[in-house]
N, CA, C and O atoms as CSV, one atom per row, in Angstrom:
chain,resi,resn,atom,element,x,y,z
A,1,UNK,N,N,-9.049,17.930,17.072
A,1,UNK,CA,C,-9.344,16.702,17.767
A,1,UNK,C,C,-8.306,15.657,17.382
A,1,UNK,O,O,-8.006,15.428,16.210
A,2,UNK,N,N,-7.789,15.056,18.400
A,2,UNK,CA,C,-7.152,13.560,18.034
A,2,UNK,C,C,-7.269,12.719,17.840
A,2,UNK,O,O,-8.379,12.594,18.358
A,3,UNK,N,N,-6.976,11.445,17.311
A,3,UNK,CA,C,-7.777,10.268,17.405
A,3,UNK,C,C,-6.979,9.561,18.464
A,3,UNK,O,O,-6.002,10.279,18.673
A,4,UNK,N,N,-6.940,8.755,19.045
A,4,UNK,CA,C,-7.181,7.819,20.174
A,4,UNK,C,C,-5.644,6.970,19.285
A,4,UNK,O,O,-5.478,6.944,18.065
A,5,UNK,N,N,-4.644,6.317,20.417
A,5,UNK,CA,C,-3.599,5.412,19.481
A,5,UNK,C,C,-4.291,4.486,19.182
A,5,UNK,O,O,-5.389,4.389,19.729
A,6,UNK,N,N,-3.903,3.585,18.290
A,6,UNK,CA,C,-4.355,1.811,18.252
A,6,UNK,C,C,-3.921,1.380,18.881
A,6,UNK,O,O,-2.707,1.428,19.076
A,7,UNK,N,N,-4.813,0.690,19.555
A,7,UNK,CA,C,-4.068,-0.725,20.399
A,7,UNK,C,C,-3.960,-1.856,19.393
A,7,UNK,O,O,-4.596,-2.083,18.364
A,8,UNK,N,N,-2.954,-2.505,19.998
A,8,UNK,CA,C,-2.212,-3.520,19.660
A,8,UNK,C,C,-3.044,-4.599,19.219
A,8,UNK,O,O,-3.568,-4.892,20.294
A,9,UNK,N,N,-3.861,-5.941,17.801
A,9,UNK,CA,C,-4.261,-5.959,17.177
A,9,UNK,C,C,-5.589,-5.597,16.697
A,9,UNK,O,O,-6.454,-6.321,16.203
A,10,UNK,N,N,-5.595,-4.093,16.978
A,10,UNK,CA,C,-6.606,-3.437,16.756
A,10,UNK,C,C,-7.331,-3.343,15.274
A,10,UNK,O,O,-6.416,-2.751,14.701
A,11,UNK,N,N,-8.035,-3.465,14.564
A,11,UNK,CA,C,-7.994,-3.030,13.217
A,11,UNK,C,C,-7.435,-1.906,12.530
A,11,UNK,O,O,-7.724,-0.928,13.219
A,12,UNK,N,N,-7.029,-1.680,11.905
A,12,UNK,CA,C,-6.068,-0.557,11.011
A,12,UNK,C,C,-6.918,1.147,10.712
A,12,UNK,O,O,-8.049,1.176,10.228
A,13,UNK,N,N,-6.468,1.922,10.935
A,13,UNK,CA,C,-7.364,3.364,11.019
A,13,UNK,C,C,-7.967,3.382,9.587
A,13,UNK,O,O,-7.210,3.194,8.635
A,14,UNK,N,N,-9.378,3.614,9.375
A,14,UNK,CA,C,-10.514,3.364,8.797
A,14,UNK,C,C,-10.025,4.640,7.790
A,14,UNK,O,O,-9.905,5.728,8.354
A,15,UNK,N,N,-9.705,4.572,6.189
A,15,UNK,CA,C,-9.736,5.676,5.460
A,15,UNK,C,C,-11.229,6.466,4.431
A,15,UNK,O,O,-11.949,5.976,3.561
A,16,UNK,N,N,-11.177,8.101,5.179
A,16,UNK,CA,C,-11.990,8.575,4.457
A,16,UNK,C,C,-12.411,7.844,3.180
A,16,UNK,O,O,-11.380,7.433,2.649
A,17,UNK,N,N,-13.366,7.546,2.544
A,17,UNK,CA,C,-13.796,7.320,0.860
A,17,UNK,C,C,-13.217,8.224,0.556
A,17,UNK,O,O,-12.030,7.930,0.416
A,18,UNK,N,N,-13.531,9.777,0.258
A,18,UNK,CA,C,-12.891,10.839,-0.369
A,18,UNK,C,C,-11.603,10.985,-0.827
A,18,UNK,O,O,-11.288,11.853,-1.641
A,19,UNK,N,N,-10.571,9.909,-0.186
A,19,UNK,CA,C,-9.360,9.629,-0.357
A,19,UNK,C,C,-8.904,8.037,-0.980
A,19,UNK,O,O,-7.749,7.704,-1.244
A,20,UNK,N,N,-9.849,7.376,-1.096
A,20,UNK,CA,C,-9.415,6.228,-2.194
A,20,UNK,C,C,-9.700,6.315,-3.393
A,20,UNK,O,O,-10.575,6.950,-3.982
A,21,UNK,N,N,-8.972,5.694,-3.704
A,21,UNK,CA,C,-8.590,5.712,-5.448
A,21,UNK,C,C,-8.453,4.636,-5.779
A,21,UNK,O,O,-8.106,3.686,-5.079
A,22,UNK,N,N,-8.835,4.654,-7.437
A,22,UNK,CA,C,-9.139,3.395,-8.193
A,22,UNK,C,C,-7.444,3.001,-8.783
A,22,UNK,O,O,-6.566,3.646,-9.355
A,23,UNK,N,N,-7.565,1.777,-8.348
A,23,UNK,CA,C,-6.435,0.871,-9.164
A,23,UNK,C,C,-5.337,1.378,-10.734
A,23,UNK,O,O,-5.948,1.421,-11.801
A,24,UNK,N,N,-4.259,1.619,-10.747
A,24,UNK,CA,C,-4.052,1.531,-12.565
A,24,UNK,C,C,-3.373,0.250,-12.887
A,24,UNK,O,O,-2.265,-0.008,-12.416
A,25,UNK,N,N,-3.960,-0.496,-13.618
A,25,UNK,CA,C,-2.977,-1.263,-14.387
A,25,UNK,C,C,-1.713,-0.581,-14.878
A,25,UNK,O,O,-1.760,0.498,-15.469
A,26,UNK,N,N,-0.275,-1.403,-14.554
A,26,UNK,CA,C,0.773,-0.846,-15.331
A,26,UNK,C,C,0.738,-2.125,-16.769
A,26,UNK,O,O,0.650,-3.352,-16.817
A,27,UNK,N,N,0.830,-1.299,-17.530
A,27,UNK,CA,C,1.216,-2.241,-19.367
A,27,UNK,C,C,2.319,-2.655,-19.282
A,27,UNK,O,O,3.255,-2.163,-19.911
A,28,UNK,N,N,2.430,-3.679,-18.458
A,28,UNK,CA,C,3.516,-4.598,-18.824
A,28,UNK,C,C,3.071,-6.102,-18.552
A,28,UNK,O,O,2.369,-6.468,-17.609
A,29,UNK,N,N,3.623,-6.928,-19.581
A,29,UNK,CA,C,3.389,-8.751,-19.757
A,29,UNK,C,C,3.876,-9.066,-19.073
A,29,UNK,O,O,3.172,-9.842,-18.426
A,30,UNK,N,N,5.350,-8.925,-18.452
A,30,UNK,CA,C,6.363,-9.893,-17.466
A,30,UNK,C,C,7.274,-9.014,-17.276
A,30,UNK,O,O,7.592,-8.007,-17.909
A,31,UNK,N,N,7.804,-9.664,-16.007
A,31,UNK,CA,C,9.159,-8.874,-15.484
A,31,UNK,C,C,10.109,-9.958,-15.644
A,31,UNK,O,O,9.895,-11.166,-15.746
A,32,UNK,N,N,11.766,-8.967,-15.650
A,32,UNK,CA,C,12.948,-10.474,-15.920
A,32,UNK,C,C,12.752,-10.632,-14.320
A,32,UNK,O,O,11.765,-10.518,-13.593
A,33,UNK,N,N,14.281,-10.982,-14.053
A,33,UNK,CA,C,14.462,-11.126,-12.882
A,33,UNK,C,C,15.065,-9.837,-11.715
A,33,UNK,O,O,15.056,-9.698,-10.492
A,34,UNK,N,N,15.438,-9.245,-12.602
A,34,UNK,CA,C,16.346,-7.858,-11.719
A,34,UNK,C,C,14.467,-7.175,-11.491
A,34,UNK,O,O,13.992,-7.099,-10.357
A,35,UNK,N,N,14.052,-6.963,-12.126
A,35,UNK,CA,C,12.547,-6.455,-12.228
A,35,UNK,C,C,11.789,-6.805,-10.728
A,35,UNK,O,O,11.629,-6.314,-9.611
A,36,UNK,N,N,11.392,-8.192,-11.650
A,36,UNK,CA,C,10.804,-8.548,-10.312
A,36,UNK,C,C,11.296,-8.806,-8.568
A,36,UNK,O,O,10.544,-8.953,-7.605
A,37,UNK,N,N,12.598,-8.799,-8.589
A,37,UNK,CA,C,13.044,-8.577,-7.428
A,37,UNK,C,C,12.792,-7.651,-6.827
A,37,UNK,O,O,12.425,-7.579,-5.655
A,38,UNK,N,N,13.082,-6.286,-8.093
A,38,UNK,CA,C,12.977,-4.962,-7.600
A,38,UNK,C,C,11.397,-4.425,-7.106
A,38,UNK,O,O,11.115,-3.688,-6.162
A,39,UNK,N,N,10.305,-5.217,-8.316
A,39,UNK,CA,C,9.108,-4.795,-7.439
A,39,UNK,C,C,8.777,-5.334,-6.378
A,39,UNK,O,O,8.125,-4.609,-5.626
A,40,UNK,N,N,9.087,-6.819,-5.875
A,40,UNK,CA,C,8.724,-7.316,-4.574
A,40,UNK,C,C,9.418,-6.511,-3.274
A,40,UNK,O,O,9.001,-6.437,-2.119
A,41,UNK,N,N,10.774,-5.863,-3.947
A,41,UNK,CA,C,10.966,-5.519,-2.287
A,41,UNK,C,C,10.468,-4.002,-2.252
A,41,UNK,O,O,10.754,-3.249,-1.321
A,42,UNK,N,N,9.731,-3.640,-3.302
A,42,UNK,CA,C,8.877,-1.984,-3.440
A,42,UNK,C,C,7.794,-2.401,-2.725
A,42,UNK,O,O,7.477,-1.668,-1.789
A,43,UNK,N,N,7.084,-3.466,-2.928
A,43,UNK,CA,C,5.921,-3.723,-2.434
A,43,UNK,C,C,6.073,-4.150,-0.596
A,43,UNK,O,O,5.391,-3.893,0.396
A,44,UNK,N,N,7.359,-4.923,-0.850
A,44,UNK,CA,C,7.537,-4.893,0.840
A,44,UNK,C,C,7.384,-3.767,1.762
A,44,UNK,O,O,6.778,-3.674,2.829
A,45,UNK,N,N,8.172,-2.828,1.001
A,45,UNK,CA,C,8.813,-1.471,1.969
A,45,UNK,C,C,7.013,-0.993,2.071
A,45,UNK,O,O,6.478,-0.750,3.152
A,46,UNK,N,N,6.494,-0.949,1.126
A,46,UNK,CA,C,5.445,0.180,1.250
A,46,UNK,C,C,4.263,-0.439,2.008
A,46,UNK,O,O,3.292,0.198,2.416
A,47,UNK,N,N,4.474,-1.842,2.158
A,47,UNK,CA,C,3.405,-2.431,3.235
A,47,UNK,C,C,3.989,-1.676,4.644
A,47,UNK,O,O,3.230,-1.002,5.341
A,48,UNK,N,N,5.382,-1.860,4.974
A,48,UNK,CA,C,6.195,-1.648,5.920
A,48,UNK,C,C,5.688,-0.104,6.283
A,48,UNK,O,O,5.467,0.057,7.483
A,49,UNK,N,N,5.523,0.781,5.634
A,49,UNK,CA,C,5.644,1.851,5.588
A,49,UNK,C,C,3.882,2.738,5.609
A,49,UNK,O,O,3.492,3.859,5.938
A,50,UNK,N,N,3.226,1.477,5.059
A,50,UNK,CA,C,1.448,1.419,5.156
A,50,UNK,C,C,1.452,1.296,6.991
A,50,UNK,O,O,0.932,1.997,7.859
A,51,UNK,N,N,2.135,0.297,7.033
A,51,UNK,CA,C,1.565,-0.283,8.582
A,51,UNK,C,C,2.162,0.941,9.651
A,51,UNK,O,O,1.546,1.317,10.648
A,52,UNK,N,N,3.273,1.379,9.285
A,52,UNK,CA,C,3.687,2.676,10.215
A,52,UNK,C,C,2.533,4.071,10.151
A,52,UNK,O,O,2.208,4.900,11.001
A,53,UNK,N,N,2.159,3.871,8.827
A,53,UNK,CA,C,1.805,5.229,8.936
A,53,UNK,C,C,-0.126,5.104,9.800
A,53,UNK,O,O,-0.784,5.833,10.542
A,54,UNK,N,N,-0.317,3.915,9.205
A,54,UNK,CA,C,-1.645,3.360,9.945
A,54,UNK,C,C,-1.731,3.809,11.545
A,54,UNK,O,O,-2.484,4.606,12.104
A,55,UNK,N,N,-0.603,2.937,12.078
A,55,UNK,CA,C,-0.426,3.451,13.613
A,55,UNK,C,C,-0.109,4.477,14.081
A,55,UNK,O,O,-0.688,4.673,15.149
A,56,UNK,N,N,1.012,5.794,13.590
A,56,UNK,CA,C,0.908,6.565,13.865
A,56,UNK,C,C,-0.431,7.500,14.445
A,56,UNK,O,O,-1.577,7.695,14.042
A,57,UNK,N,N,0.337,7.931,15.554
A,57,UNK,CA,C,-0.959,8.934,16.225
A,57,UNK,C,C,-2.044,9.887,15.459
A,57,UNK,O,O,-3.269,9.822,15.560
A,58,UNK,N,N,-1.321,10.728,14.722
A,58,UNK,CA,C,-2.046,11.393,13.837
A,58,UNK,C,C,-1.970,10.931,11.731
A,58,UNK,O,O,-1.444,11.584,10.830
A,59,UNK,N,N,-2.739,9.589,11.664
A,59,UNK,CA,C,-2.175,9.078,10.398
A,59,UNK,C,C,-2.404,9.814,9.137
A,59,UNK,O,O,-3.581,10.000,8.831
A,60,UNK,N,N,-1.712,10.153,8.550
A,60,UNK,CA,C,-1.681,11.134,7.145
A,60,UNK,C,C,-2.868,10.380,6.515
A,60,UNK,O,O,-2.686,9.321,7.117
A,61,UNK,N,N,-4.077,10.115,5.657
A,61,UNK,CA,C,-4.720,9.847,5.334
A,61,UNK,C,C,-4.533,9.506,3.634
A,61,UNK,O,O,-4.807,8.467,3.034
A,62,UNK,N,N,-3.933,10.856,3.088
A,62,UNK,CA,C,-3.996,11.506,1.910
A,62,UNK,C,C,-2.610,9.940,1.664
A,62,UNK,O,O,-2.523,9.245,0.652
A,63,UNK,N,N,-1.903,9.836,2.701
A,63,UNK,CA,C,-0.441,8.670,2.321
A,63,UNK,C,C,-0.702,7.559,1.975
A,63,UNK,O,O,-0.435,6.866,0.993
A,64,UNK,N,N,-1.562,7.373,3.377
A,64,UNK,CA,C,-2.549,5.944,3.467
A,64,UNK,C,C,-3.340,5.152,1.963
A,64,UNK,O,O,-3.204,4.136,1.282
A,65,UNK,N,N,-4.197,6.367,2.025
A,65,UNK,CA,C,-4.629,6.400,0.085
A,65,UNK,C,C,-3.876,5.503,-0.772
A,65,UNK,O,O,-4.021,4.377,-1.249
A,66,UNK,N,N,-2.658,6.823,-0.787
A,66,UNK,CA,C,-1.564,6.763,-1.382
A,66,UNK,C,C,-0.881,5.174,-1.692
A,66,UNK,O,O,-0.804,4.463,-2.694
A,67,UNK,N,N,-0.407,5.039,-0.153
A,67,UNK,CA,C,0.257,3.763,-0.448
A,67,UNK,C,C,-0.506,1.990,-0.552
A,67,UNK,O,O,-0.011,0.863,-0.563
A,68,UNK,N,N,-2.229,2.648,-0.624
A,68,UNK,CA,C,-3.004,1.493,-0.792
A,68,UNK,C,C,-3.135,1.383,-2.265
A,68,UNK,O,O,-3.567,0.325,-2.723
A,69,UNK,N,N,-2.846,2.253,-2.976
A,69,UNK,CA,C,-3.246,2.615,-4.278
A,69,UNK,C,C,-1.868,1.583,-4.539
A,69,UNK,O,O,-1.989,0.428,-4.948
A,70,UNK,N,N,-0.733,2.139,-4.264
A,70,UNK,CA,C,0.363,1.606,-5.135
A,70,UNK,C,C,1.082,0.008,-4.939
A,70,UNK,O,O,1.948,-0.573,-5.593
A,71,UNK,N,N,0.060,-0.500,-3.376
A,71,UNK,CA,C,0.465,-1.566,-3.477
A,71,UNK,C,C,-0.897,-2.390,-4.391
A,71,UNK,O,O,-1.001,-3.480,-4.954
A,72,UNK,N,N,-1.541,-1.561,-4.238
A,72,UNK,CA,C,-3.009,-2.661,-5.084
A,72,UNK,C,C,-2.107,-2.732,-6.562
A,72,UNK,O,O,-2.187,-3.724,-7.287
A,73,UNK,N,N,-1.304,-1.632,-6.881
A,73,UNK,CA,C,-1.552,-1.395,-7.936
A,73,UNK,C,C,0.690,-2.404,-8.281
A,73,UNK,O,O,1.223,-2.541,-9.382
A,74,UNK,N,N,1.064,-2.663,-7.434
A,74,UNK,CA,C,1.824,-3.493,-7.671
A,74,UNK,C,C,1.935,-4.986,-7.347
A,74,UNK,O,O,2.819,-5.780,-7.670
A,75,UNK,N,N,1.080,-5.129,-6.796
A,75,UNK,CA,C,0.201,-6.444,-6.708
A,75,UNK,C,C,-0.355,-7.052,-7.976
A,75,UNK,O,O,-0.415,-8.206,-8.402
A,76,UNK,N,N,-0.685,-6.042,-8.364
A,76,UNK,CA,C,-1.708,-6.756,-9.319
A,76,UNK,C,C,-0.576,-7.354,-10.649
A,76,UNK,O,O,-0.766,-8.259,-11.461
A,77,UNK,N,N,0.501,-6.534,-10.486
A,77,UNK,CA,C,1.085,-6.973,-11.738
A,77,UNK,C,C,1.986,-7.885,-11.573
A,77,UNK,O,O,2.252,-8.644,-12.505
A,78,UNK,N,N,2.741,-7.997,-10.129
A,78,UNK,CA,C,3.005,-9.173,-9.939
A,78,UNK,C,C,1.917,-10.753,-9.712
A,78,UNK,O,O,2.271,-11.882,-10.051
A,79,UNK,N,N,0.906,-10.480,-9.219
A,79,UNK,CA,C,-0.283,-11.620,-9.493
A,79,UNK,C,C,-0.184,-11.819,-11.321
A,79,UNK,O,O,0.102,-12.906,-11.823
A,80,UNK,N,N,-0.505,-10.431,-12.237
A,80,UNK,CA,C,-0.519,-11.218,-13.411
A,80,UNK,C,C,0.550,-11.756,-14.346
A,80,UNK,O,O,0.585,-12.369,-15.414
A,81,UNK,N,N,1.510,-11.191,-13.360
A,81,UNK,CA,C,3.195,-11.544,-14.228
A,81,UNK,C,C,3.625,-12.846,-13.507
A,81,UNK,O,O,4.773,-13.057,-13.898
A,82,UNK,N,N,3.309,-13.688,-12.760
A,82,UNK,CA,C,3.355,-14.479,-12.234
A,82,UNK,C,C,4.614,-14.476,-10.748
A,82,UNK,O,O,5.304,-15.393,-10.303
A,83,UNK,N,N,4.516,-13.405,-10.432
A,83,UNK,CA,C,5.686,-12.875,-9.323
A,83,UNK,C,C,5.415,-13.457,-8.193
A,83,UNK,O,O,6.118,-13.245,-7.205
Protein backbone atom coordinates (compact mmCIF):
# COMPACT_ATOMS: atom_id res chain seq x y z
CA UNK A 1 0.00 0.00 0.00
CA UNK A 2 1.05 3.65 -0.55
CA UNK A 3 0.51 6.49 1.25
CA UNK A 4 -1.14 9.37 -0.48
CA UNK A 5 1.69 12.60 -1.32
CA UNK A 6 1.37 15.61 1.11
CA UNK A 7 -0.12 18.40 0.05
CA UNK A 8 1.36 21.48 0.36
CA UNK A 9 1.02 22.84 4.15
CA UNK A 10 -0.14 19.70 5.08
CA UNK A 11 1.09 18.41 8.46
CA UNK A 12 4.31 16.33 8.31
CA UNK A 13 3.87 12.24 7.90
CA UNK A 14 2.88 11.01 11.42
CA UNK A 15 5.91 8.58 12.83
CA UNK A 16 5.23 5.03 14.05
CA UNK A 17 5.95 5.19 18.20
CA UNK A 18 7.92 1.95 17.59
CA UNK A 19 10.43 4.13 15.89
CA UNK A 20 11.06 7.07 18.32
CA UNK A 21 13.68 7.34 20.48
CA UNK A 22 14.66 8.99 23.56
CA UNK A 23 16.98 12.03 23.48
CA UNK A 24 21.03 11.63 24.51
CA UNK A 25 22.61 14.33 26.09
CA UNK A 26 26.12 14.90 24.52
CA UNK A 27 28.81 15.78 27.75
CA UNK A 28 29.88 18.76 26.70
CA UNK A 29 29.78 22.52 28.70
CA UNK A 30 30.44 24.80 25.57
CA UNK A 31 31.46 24.93 22.15
CA UNK A 32 34.40 27.50 20.76
CA UNK A 33 33.54 28.98 17.76
CA UNK A 34 34.71 26.61 14.83
CA UNK A 35 32.33 24.10 17.00
CA UNK A 36 29.50 25.83 17.16
CA UNK A 37 29.38 26.93 13.68
CA UNK A 38 29.95 23.46 12.79
CA UNK A 39 26.92 22.19 14.85
CA UNK A 40 24.46 24.87 13.63
CA UNK A 41 24.98 24.15 10.06
CA UNK A 42 24.62 20.03 11.11
CA UNK A 43 21.48 20.95 12.56
CA UNK A 44 20.48 22.99 9.48
CA UNK A 45 21.23 20.29 6.88
CA UNK A 46 19.35 17.64 8.89
CA UNK A 47 16.17 19.79 9.32
CA UNK A 48 16.71 20.24 5.43
CA UNK A 49 17.00 16.73 4.98
CA UNK A 50 14.01 15.84 7.85
CA UNK A 51 11.70 17.97 5.67
CA UNK A 52 12.70 16.02 2.34
CA UNK A 53 12.44 12.88 3.65
CA UNK A 54 8.91 13.77 5.42
CA UNK A 55 7.53 14.56 1.89
CA UNK A 56 8.83 12.04 0.02
CA UNK A 57 6.26 9.59 -1.39
CA UNK A 58 7.29 6.61 0.34
CA UNK A 59 9.03 8.28 3.71
CA UNK A 60 11.76 6.02 5.30
CA UNK A 61 10.40 6.09 8.81
CA UNK A 62 13.35 4.25 10.52
CA UNK A 63 15.40 8.03 8.98
CA UNK A 64 12.68 10.15 10.13
CA UNK A 65 13.30 8.64 13.77
CA UNK A 66 16.61 8.99 13.01
CA UNK A 67 16.98 12.49 12.13
CA UNK A 68 14.39 13.63 14.94
CA UNK A 69 16.57 12.01 17.41
CA UNK A 70 19.72 13.90 16.27
CA UNK A 71 18.29 17.16 15.88
CA UNK A 72 16.51 16.95 19.43
CA UNK A 73 19.60 15.78 20.39
CA UNK A 74 21.70 18.79 18.85
CA UNK A 75 19.44 21.24 19.92
CA UNK A 76 19.59 20.61 23.10
CA UNK A 77 23.21 21.29 23.40
CA UNK A 78 23.23 24.19 21.56
CA UNK A 79 20.09 25.60 23.84
CA UNK A 80 22.45 24.60 26.84
CA UNK A 81 25.75 25.88 25.42
CA UNK A 82 24.19 28.99 24.66
CA UNK A 83 24.35 28.56 20.63
Amino acid sequence: MTQPDPQPGSPATPVPAHFEREIEAIDVDELDKENLGWTKTYVAGLRDRLATEQAAASPDFVMISYLKKEIATYQELLDRTGG
